[in-house]
N, C-alpha and C positions, 0 to 999 in steps of 0.2 A: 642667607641668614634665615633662624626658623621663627616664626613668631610665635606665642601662644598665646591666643585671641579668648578670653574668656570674659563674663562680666567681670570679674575684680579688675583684669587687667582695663578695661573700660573706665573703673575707678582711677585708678594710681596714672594710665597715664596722661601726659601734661596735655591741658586744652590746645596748646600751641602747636602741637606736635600734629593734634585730629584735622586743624585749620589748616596746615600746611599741604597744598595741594601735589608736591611731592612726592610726599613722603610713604603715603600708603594709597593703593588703588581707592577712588569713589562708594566702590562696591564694600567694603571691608569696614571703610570712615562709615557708612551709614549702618551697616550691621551693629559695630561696636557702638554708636550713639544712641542706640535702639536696646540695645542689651538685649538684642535675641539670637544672637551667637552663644551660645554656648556648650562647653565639652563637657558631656557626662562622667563626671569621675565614679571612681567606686562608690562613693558616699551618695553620689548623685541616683544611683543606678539603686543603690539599697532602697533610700527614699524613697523611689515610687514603685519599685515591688512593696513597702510598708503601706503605701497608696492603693496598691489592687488590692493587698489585702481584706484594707479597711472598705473599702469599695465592694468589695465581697460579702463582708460581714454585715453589710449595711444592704446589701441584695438580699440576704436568707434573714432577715430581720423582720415577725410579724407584718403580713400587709394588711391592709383594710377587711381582704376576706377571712383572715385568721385571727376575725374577734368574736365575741360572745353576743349574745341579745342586749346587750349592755354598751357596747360599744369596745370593752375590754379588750386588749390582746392577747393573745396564748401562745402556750409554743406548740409547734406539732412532732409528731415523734415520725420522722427518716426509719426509724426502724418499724414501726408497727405500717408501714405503708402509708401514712396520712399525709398526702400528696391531694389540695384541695382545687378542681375543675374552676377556676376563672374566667375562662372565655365566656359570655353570654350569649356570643351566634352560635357556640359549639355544644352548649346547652340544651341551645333552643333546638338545635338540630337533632340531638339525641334525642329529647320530646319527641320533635316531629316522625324522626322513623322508628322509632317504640310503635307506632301506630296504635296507640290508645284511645278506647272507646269513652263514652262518658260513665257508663255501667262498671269500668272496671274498677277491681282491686288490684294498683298495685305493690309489689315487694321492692322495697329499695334497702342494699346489704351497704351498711357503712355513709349514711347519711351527709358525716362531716358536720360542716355548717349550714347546710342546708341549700344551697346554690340552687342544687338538681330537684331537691326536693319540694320546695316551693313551685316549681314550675310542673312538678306531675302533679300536685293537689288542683291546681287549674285547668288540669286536663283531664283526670280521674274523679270516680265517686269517691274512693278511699286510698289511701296513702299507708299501708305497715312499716318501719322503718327498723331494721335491724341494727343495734351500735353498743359499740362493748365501754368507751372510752364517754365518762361522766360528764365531761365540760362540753364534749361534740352534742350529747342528750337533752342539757339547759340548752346548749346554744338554741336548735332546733327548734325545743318547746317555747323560747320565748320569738323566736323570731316568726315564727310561725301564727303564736298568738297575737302579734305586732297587728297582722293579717287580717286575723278575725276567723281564719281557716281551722284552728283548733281542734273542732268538732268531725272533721277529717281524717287525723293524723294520728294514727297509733302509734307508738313510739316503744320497742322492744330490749330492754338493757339486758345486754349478753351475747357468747361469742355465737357469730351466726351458722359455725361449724358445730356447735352444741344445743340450739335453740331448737326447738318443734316449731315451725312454719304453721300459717296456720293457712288458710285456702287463698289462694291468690289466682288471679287470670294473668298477670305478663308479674316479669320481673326485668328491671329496668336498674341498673346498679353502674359505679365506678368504683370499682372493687379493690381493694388492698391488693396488691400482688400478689404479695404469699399465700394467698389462698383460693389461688385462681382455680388451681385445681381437685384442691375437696371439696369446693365450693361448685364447682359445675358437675362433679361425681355426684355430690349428694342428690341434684336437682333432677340427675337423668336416671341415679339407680337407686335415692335411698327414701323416693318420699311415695313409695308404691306403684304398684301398674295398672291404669297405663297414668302418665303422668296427666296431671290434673290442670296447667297451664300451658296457653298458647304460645308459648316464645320467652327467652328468656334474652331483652338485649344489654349488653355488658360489654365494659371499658376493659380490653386487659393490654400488658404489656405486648409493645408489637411482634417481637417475636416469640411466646408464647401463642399469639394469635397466629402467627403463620402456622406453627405446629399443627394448633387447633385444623387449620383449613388444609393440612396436606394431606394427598393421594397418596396412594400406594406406589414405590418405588419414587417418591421423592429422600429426599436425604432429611429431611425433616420429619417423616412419618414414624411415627415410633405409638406406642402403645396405648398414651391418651388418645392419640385421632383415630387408634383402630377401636376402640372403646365409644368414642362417643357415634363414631359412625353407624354404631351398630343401632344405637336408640336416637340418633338425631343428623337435623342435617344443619349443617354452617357456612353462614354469607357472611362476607366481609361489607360492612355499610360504608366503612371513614378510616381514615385514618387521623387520629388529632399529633397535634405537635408537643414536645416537653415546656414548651417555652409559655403551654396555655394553662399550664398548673403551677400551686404556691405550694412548696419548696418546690424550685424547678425537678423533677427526678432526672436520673442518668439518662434513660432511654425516648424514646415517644410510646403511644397509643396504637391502639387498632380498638375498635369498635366492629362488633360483629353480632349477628343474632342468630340466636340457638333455636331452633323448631324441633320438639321432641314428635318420634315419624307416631302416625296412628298405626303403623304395619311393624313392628317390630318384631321379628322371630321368635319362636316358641323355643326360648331355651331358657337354662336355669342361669342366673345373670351374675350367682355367687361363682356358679361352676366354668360362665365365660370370663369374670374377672381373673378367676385363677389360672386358667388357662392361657391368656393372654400373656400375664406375669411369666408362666414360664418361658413361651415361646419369645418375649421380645427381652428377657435377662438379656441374650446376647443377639439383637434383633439382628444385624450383617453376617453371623455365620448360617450356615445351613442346618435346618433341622432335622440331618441325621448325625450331624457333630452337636448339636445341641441333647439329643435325646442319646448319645451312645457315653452322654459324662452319668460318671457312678453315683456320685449324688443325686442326681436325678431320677435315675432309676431307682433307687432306694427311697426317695420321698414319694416317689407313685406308687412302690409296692407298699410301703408304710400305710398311706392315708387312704389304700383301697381295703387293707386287711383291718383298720379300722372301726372304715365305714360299717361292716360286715358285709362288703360286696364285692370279697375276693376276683382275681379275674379269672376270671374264664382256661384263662388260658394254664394257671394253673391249680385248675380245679384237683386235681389229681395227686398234684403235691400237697394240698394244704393242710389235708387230715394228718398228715405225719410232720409238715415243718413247723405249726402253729397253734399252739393250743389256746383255746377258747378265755381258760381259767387267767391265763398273763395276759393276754390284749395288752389292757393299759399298761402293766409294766414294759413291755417289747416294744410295743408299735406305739404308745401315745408318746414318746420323749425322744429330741433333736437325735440326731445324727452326729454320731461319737460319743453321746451320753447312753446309749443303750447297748444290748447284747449283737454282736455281730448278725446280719441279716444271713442267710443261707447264702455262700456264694453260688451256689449250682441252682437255685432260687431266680438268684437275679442275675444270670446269664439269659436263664431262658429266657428272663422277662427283657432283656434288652433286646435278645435276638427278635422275639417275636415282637417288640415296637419297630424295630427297624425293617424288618418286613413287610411290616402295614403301611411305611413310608412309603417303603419301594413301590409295592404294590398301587397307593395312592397317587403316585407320581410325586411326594414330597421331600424326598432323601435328600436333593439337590435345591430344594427353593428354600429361598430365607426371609422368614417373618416379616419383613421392611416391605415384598414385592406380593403380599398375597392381598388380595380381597377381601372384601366380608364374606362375602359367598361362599371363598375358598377355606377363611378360616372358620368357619360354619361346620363346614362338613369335612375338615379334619379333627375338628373336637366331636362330630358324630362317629367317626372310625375308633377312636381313641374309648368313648363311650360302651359304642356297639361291646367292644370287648371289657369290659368293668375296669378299664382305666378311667382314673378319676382323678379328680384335679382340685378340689373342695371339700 
């Protein structure tokens, strides 16, 4: 016989029947007397997926750090990156390896509520505070004045991708993700040379952070790490966990610090951005399949005949294929919006880039396995001959 043991059935059936020491095993009489026997049915099973739910919605629901100076809660925007640093040992830790002077200024990009930022005005002479998002700006200014620290704390409203910097010694930041990386471009190649700050250390997503720290001939290494390698060098300090931020994010943390080098090579840093862009489009093929596609070679003979710095190579054609008086109609407008290039033009000019591979020993290496060294002095062979790249 099959029973079905559920709490109702604990109801309905007779006292006389549970006393009867017969009738059902000891084990089964005391489960049913207890009513914690029971079968989850479909309704049962709905019920507490309605349970995680609310259990969830009640996890992403303002915490204590997601209020204002006022005590107020807010919401945070998942999309703009505002994912706010809670841990206070993992705080204090960032303090601690920022290795901040008492003398210094520091830059902090994206404030928040101000967790982090309290705690470098304790360690700094002054505090700039970059924040585009108006309620994070009160929060700050009154939490801050709470303090008595006020007199510290510049406080910058606007995007830190747009902002003029003004002189800082470290930059000390847990940064939005999305802008991990015009945010570290700007700091290494857009605020003059040679850069004006000692270190910049910064929370970014963790692998993004591995990118940052990969070699050449990792599978990671792609065009940012050959970029910043060339102006800085990066350590990995930490790693933090998701579980230490309110809204929890998807991923975890790396904490790393950027050292922009005092020794940075004498080249032109618009003509290595551009260069790099070309070579790592397709960083795993090899750079004589990279350089033998016709698009390519058409934007290098475009932007050298430009420049007015034809190349070299063909000095001899250019009195006849290019006149002075069109420039900008021919050469300044994209590729299949203008007049057909000379094909006999840009045969030679691929023959003769492929050449200088050969010759260089580069026909067969691919952008992912090269050096800084290496790719140094294949943008000086590229050069030497009035190919240009910017």
């Amino acid at each position: 016989m099959r029973l079905c043991l559920s709490g109702v059935a604990a109801e309905v059936m007779p006292r006389r029947m549970l006393q009867c020491p017969g009738f059902l095993p000891r084990s089964i009489i005391s489960a049913l007397q207890s009513r914690s026997l029971l079968f989850r049915t479909k309704a049962h099973r709905y019920k507490l997926r309605q349970q995680d739910d609310d259990d969830d919605e009640e996890r992403d629901k303002p915490k204590p750090a997601e209020r204002d100076a006022w005590g107020r809660p807010f919401h945070l925007h998942k999309a703009r990156g505002q994912h706010i640093l809670t841990n206070p040992r993992v705080l204090d830790s960032i303090v601690r390896r920022a290795s901040i002077r008492p003398s210094d200024t520091v830059l902090e990009i994206g404030p928040g509520s101000g967790n982090l930022t309290v705690r470098l005005l304790e360690a700094a002479r002054q505090v700039v505070a970059v924040e585009i998002d108006d309620r994070m700006v009160d929060a700050v200014h009154g939490r801050v004045s709470q303090l008595g620290l006020q007199d510290r704390l510049t406080v910058i409203k606007g995007d830190a991708l747009k902002t003029e910097f003004p002189r800082f010694d470290l930059c000390v930041a847990n940064i939005p993700y999305g802008i991990s990386s015009p945010l570290i471009a700007k700091l290494l190649f857009k605020l003059g040379r040679p850069c004006g700050f000692r270190s910049a250390t910064l929370l970014l997503q963790k692998e993004f952070a591995r990118r940052l720290l990969a070699s050449p001939g990792d599978s990671e290494f792609n065009r940012l790490a050959a970029n910043v390698r060339l102006a800085a060098t990066v350590e990995l300090l930490m790693d933090v966990s998701k579980k230490d931020f309110v809204p929890c994010p998807k991923v975890d943390s790396s904490l790393v610090r950027i050292r922009p080098r005092s020794d940075v090579p004498a080249v032109d840093l618009d003509e290595w951005l551009a260069f790099t862009r070309t070579c790592f489009s397709k960083k795993n093929k090899t750079l004589g399949a990279i350089f033998k596609q016709k698009r390519k070679i058409v934007e290098l003979f475009e932007r050298s005949q430009l420049e007015g710095k034809a190349c070299r190579l063909l000095e001899e054609e250019e009195e006849d294929g290019v006149n002075d008086s069109d420039d900008d109609d021919q050469l300044g407008t994209r590729v299949g919006e203008k007049e057909e290039t000379n094909a006999s033009e840009l045969s030679v000019l691929q023959e003769k880039i492929v050449g200088m591979l050969k010759a260089g020993g580069f026909e067969d290496k691919r952008p992912s396995k090269l050096s800084t060294e290496e790719l140094l002095h294949l943008l000086q062979l590229f050069n030497r001959e009035g190919v240009l790249f910017h």
